[in-house]
N, C-alpha and C positions, 0 to 999 in steps of 0.2 A: 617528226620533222615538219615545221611550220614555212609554208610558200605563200610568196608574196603576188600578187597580179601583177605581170607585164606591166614594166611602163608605170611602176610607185615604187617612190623612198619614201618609209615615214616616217615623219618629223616634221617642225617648223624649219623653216629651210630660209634664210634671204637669198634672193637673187644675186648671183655674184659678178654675172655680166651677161649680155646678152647681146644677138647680131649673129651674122652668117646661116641663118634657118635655123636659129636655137638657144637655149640657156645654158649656163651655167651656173651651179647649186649643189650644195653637199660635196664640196669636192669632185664633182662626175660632171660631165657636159651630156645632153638632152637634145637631139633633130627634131623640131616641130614646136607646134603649141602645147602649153602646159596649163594645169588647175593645181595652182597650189592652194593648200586648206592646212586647219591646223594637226588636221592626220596626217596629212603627209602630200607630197608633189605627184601629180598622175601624166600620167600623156594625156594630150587633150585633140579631141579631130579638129576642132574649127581652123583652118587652113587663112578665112575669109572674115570679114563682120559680120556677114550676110551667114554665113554658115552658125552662128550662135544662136540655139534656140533651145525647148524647154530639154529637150533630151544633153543638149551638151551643158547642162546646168545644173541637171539632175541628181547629181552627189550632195548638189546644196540644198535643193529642195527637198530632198529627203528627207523629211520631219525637221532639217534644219540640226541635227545631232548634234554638232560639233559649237553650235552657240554663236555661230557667224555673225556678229552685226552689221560689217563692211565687207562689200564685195568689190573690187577696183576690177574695170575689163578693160585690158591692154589691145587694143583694135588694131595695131598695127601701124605702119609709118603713120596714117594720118586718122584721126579722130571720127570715130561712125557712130553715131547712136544707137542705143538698142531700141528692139521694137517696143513700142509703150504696152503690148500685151505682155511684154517679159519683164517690164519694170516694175507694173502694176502688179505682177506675180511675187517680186523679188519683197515689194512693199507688205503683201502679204501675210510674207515669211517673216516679216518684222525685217528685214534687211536692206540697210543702206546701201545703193549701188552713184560707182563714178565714170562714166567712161574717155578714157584719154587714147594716145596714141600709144604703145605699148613701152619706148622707152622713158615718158612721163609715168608712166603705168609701174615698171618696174621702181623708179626713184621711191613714189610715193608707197608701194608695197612693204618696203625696205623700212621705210620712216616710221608706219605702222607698225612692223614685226618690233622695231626696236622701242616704241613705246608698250609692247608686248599686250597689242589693241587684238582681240578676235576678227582679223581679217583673212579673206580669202583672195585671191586671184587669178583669175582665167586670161596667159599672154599670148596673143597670135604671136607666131613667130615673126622675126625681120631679118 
């Protein structure tokens, strides 16, 4: 019998609406923030902008496995950068990052999966 970790479906998933402390995707609705990747959507901690750093990133940085090129980070109602020590990391990994406010963030995730582009996305809840 094969067990999945709390807090992941996987698959490529579009976002299918979002608002009220959470997503909806895959058919299931989700409390909180998420990282969706092309393995699959996880529960994500960052509550905050300021709460994004290299641990809550860390499935990407992991050797980068899943071939990630674009990362979009949905910051929440309004637009926060990330710290330039996390961008320069992201640039590292060879990965292009965007940050918008989280329901700019879901649109543009959305337009990606359907160009069936290797993105990922990390969305504060709203």
């Amino acid at each position: 019998m094969t067990t999945r970790p709390q807090g992941f479906v996987p698959g490529r998933h579009k976002i299918e609406s979002y608002g009220e402390g959470g997503f909806r995707f895959a058919e299931m609705s989700h409390r909180g923030s998420i990282f969706a990747l092309p393995s699959g959507v996880y529960a994500a901690a960052p509550a905050r902008p300021e709460d994004i750093d290299q641990d809550a990133l860390a499935r990407l940085f992991d050797d980068n496995k899943e071939g990630v090129e674009y990362l979009i980070v949905g910051t929440g109602e309004h637009l926060s950068p990330l710290p330039s020590h996390l961008r320069a990391k992201l640039r590292e990994a060879g990965v292009a990052c965007e940050t918008m406010a989280t329901g700019a963030a879901v649109r543009t995730y959305n337009m990606l999966i359907d160009e069936n582009r290797r993105v990922a996305a990390l969305l504060i809840a709203v």
